[in-house]
MARVO-908265 format. One line per 3 residues: their letters; for each residue x, y, z of C-alpha. Coordinates in Angstrom, 1 decimal, decimal comma, padded with zeros to 4 digits. Each point is the difference from the previous one (the first is absolute). Layout:
! residues N
a	X Y Z  ...
//
This chain:
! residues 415
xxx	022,4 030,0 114,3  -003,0 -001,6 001,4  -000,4 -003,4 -000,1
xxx	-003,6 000,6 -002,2  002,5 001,6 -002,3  002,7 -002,7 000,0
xxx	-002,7 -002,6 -001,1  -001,2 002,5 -002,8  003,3 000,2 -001,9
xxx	000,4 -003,8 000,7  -002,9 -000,6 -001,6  000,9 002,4 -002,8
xxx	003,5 -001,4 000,3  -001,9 -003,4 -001,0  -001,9 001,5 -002,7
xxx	002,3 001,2 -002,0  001,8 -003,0 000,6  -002,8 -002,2 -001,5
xxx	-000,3 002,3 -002,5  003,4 000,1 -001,6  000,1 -003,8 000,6
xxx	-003,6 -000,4 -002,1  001,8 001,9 -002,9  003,1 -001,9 -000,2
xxx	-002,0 -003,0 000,0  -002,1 001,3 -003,1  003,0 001,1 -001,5
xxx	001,5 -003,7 000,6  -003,4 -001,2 -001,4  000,7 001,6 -003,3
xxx	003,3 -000,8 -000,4  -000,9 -003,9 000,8  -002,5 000,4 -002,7
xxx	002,8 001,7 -002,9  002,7 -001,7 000,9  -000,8 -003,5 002,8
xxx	001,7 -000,2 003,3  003,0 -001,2 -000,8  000,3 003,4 -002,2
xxx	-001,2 002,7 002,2  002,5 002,2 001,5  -000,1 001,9 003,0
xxx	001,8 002,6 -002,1  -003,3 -000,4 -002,5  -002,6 000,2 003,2
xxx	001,7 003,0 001,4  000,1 002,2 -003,3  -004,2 -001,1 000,0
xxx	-000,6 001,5 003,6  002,6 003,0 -000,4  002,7 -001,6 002,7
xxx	003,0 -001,1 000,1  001,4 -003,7 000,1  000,7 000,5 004,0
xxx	-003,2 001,7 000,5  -001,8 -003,3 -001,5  002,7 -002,8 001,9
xxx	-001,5 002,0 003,5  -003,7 -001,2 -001,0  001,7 -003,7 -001,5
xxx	002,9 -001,4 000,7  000,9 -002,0 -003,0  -001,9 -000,5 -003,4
xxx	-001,4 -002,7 001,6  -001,3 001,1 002,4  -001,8 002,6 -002,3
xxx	-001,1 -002,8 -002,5  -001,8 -001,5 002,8  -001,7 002,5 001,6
xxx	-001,2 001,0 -003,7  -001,3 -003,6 -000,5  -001,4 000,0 003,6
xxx	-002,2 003,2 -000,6  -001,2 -002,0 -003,8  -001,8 -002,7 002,7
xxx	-001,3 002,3 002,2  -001,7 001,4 -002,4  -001,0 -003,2 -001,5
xxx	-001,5 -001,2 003,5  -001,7 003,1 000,7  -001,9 -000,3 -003,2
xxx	-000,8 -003,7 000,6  -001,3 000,6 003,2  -001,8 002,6 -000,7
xxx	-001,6 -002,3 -003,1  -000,5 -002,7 002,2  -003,1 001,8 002,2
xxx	-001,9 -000,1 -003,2  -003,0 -002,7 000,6  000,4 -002,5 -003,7
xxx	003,2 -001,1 -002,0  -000,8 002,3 -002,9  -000,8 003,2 002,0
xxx	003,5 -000,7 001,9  002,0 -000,2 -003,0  -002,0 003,1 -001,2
xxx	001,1 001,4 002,4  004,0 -001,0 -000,1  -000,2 001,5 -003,2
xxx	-002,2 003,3 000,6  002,8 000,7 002,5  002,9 -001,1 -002,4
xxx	-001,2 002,8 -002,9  -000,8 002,5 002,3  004,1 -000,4 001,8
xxx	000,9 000,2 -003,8  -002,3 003,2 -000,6  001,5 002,2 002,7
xxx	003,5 -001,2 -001,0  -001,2 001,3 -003,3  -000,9 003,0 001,3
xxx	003,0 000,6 002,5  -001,5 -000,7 002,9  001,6 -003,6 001,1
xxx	003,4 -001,1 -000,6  000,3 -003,1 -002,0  000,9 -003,1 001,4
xxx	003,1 -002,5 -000,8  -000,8 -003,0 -002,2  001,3 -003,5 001,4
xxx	001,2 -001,9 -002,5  003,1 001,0 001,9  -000,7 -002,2 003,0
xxx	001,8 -002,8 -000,5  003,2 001,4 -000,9  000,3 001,7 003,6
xxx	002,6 -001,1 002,1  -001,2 -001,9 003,3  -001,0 000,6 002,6
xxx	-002,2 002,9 -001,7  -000,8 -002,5 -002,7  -001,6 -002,8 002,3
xxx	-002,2 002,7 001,9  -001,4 001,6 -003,2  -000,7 -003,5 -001,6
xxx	-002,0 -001,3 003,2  -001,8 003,0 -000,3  -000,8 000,5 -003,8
xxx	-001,3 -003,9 001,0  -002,5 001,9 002,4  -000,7 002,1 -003,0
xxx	-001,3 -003,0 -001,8  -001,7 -002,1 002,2  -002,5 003,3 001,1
xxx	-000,6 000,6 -003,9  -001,0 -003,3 -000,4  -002,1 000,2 003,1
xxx	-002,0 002,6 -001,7  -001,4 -002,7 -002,0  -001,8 -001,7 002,8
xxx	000,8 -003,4 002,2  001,8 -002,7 -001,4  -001,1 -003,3 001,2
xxx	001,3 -002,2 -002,7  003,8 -000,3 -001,2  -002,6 001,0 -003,8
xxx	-000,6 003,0 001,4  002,8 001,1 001,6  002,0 -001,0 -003,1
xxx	-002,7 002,7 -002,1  000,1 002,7 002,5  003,7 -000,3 -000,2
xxx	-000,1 000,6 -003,8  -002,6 002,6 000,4  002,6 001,8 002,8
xxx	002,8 000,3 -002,6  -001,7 001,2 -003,1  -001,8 002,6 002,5
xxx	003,3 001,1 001,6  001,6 -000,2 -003,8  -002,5 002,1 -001,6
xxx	000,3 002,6 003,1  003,9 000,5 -001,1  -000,4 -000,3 -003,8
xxx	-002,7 003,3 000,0  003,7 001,7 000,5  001,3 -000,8 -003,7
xxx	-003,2 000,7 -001,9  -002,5 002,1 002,2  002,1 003,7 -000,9
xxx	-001,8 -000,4 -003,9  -003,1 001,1 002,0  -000,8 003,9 000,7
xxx	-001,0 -000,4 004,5  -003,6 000,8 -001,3  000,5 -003,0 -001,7
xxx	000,2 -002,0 003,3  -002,9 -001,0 001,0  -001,0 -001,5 -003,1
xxx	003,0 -002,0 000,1  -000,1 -001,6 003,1  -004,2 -000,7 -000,5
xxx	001,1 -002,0 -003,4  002,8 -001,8 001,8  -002,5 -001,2 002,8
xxx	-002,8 -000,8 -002,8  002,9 -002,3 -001,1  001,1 -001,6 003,6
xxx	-003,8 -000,1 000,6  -000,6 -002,3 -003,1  002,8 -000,6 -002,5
xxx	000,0 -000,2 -003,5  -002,3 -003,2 -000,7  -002,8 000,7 -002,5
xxx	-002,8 -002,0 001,6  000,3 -003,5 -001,8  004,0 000,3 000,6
xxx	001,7 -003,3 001,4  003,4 -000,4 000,8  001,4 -002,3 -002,3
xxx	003,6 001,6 -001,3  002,3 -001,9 -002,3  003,6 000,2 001,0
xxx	001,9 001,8 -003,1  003,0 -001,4 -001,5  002,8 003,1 000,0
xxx	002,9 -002,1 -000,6  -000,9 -002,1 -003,0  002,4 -002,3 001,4
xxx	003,0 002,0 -000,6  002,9 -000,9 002,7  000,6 002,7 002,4
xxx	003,9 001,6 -000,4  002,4 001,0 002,2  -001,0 003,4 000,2
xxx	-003,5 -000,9 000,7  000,7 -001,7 002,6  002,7 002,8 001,4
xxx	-003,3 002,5 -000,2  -001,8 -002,2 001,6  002,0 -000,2 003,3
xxx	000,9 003,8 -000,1  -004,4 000,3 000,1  -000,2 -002,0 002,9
xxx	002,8 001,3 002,1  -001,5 004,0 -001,6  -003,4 -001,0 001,3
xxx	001,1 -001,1 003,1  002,4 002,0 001,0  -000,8 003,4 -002,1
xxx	002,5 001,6 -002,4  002,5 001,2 002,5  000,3 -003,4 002,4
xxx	000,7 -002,1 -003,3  003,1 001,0 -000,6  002,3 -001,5 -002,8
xxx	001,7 -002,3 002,4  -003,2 -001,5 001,1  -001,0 -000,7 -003,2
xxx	002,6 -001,2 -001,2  000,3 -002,4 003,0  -003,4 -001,6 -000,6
xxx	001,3 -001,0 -003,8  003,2 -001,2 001,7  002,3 002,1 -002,5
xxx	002,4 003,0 000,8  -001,4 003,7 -000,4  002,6 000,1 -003,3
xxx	-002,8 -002,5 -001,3  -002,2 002,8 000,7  001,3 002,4 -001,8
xxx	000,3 -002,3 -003,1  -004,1 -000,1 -000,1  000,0 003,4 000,8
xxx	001,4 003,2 000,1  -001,6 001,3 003,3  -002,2 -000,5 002,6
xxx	-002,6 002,1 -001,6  000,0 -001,5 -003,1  -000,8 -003,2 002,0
xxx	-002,8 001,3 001,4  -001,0 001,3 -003,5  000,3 -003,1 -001,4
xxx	-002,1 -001,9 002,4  -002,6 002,5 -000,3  000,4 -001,0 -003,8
xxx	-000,6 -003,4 000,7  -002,7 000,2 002,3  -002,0 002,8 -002,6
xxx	000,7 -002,6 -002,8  -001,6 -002,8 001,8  -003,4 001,9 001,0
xxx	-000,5 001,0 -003,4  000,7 -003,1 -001,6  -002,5 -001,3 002,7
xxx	-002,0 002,7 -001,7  000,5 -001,0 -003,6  -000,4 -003,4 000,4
xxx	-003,2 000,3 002,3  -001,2 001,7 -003,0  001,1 -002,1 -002,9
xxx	-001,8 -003,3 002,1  -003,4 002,0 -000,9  -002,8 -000,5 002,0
xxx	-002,1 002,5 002,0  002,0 002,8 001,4  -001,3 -001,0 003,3
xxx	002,1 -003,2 -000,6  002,9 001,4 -001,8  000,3 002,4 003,6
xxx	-000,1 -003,1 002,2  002,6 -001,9 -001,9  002,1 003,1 -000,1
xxx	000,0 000,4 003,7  000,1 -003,4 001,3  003,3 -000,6 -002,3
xxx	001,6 002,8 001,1  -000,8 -000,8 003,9  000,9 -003,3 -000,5
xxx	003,5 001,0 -001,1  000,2 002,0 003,1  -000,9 -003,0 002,2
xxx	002,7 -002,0 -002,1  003,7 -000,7 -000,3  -000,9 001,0 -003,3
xxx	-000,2 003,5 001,1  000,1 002,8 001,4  -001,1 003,7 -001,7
xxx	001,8 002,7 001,3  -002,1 002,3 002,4  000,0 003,5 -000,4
xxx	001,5 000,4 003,3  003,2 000,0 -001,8  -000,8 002,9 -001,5
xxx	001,0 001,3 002,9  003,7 001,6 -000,2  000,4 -000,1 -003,4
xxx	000,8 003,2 -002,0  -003,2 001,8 -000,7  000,4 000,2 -003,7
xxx	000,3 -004,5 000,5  -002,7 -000,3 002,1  -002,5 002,6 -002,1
xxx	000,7 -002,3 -003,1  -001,1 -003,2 002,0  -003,3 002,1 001,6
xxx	-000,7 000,7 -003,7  000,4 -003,6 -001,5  -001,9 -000,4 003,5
xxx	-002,5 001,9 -001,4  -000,8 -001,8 -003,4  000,2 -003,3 001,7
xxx	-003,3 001,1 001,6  -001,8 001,9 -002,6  000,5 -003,3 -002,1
xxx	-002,0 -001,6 002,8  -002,5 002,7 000,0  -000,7 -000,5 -003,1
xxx	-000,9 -003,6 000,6  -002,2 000,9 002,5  -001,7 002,6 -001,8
xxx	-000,4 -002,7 -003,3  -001,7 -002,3 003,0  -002,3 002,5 001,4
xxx	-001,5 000,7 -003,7  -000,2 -003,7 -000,5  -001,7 -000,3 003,4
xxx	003,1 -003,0 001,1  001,4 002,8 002,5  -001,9 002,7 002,7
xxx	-000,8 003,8 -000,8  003,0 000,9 001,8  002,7 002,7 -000,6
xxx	002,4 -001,3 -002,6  003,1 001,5 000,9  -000,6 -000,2 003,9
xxx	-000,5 -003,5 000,0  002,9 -000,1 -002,6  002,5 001,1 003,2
xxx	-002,0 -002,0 002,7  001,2 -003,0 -002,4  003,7 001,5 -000,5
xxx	000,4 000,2 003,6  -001,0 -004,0 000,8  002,3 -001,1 -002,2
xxx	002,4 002,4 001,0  -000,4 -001,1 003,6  -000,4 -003,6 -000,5
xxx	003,3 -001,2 000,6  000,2 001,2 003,9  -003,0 -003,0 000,2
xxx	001,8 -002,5 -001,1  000,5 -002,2 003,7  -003,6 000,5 -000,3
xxx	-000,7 -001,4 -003,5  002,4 -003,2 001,2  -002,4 -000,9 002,8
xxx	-002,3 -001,4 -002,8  -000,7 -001,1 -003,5  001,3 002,8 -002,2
xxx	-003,1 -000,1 -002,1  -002,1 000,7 003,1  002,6 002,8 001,1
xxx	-000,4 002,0 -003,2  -003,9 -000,3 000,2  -000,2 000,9 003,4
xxx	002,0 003,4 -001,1  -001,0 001,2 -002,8  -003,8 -000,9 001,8
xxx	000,4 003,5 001,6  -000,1 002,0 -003,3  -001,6 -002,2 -002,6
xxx	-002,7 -001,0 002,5  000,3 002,5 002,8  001,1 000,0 003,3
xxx	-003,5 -001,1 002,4  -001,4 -002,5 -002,0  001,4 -003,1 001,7
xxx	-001,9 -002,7 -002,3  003,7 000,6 -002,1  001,4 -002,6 002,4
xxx	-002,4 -002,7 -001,3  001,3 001,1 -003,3  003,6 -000,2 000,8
x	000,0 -003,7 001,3
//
């Protein structure tokens, strides 16, 4: 064999091996998204690719090792886009960009032409050292989204591009959970309304920001159990479904896992029960936003800016969906659902607003899941929130969709 001919079937060689390495990493990407890292199998990836287990441990040693990689290939795809965003000449046409590129990904996964990528909700619950070199760069992630808002030569506006940043990347994610009610034709239309929204937010022209915080307690004590859901949300948001194990949780309430099991009869019902709690206190957000009256524009702002202000608090958190995450599928369909009315409850608010003229001509129910995924998200901004007034936190953030995300008078607003 000539030695032309040796570095053909190397290269060949390589192919293939990049090739069956690509689909084990879709198939891992799949699997992360059903069941979290912690509960894909390389028994699960190699039924998904048509190997077997030793065929997969020759590409990845250990789950691990798989996990990461999977996780890896979610940034890289993230940086690709930003940079790619970031050679646009203005703010808005950058973000336009991030999120022409964003729905056309989703389209040709859609269509079977891309592989879908792993959420990250997963991240923290790695194992070091993978952990420490994903974090550092899902913190690159960040800092070149916000950078796509322009320079930031005051701590004001760094603090608002950094709000902008999340709800941006948070919306990118959440078009997972609701975007598959839309036929692909359906796309484009989607993705101009969502823009329309970033571009200028829901404000009617004579809208101010003036929300009244909403009483959702009454003054009732919080019990026992409360206050058990509460630290199994936090360690579940952190950590994901699978890294908060019962032992953790139990350990941050400083009682034995028996204790556990007296609240509850599995770990699943915990989760469905803080999904309970955290549905039953956006709604009563809801009702009670109602019930103080006012324009709809105002009933909208004191919704949000309670609920984000429990998520900056000690007083909360909500659960985020990311939970969802590992669940059985008939569990998490049931939350998606309740997901589902929790936002159509909010479309309708906006919908009452536009006709009143309080609120934007906007799309109701896409605006309805930009606003589900803030408040989803808002609990990963808490260190954030803490570096300043509360008040001025919760404007600064919910700026981004009530008043959109390039108008930078908000931070006059927020002081």
């Amino acid at each position: 064999m000539s030695a032309n001919e040796g570095a053909v079937r190397a290269a060949e060689g390589t192919k293939r091996f990049q090739a069956k390495r690509d689909a084990i990493l879709a198939a891992a990407a799949e699997a992360i998204n059903e069941q979290s890292a912690k509960g894909m199998t390389f028994a699960d990836v190699a039924r998904r690719v048509g190997l077997n287990t030793t065929s997969v441990t020759y590409y990845f040693k250990r789950k691990e090792d798989l996990a990461a990689a999977t996780f890896e290939q979610t940034i890289d795809t993230l940086l690709a886009t930003l940079d790619d965003a970031l050679e646009q000449a203005t703010p808005q046409d950058r973000v336009a960009r991030f999120v022409a590129l964003t729905f056309a990904r989703l389209a040709r996964v859609r269509e079977g032409t891309d592989s879908s990528v792993a959420v990250l909700s997963d991240l923290r619950a790695m194992d070091e050292p993978a952990k420490g070199a994903l974090l550092a760069r899902w913190r690159e992630v960040f800092r070149r989204t916000r950078q796509l808002f322009g320079p930031m030569t005051t701590r004001a506006q760094t603090d608002l591009n950094g709000a902008r940043a999340h709800v941006l990347l948070e919306n990118s994610f959440w078009l997972t959970v609701w975007l598959d009610r839309y036929d692909l034709d359906q796309f484009p239309r989607i993705e101009a309304r969502l823009m329309e929204l970033f571009a200028g937010g829901l404000a009617g022209p004579n809208a101010r920001w003036s929300p009244q915080l909403l009483d959702l307690t009454h003054g009732a004590p919080r019990t026992s159990r409360e206050n058990f859901l509460l630290a199994a949300t936090r360690l579940i948001n952190e950590l994901g479904y699978r890294g908060a194990s019962v032992q953790r949780i139990a350990s941050e309430l400083n009682v034995t896992k028996g204790s556990f099991y007296h609240h509850l009869d599995a770990k699943d019902d915990l989760v469905a029960q803080c999904y309970a709690r955290s549905f039953e206190t956006i709604t009563g957000a809801q009702r009670e936003g109602d019930a103080a009256g006012g324009s709809h524009w105002q009933r909208l702002s004191s919704m949000i800016a309670t609920l984000l202000d429990i998520q900056f608090s000690e007083a909360g958190p909500l659960l985020r969906t990311t939970a969802l995450s590992g669940l059985p599928v008939e569990t998490r369909q049931g939350m998606i659902d309740r997901s589902n009315r929790i936002a159509r409850r909010f479309a309708g608010t906006i919908s009452d607003g536009i006709a009143e003229g309080s609120c934007r001509a906007v799309d109701p129910l896409v605006a309805a899941q930009a606003l589900m995924a803030i408040q989803n998200a808002a609990f990963d901004m808490r260190k954030w929130a803490s570096t300043m007034p509360r008040e001025r936190a919760v404007a600064l953030y919910a700026s981004t969709l009530m008043f959109g995300m390039f108008d930078d008078s908000v931070i006059e607003g927020a002081r």
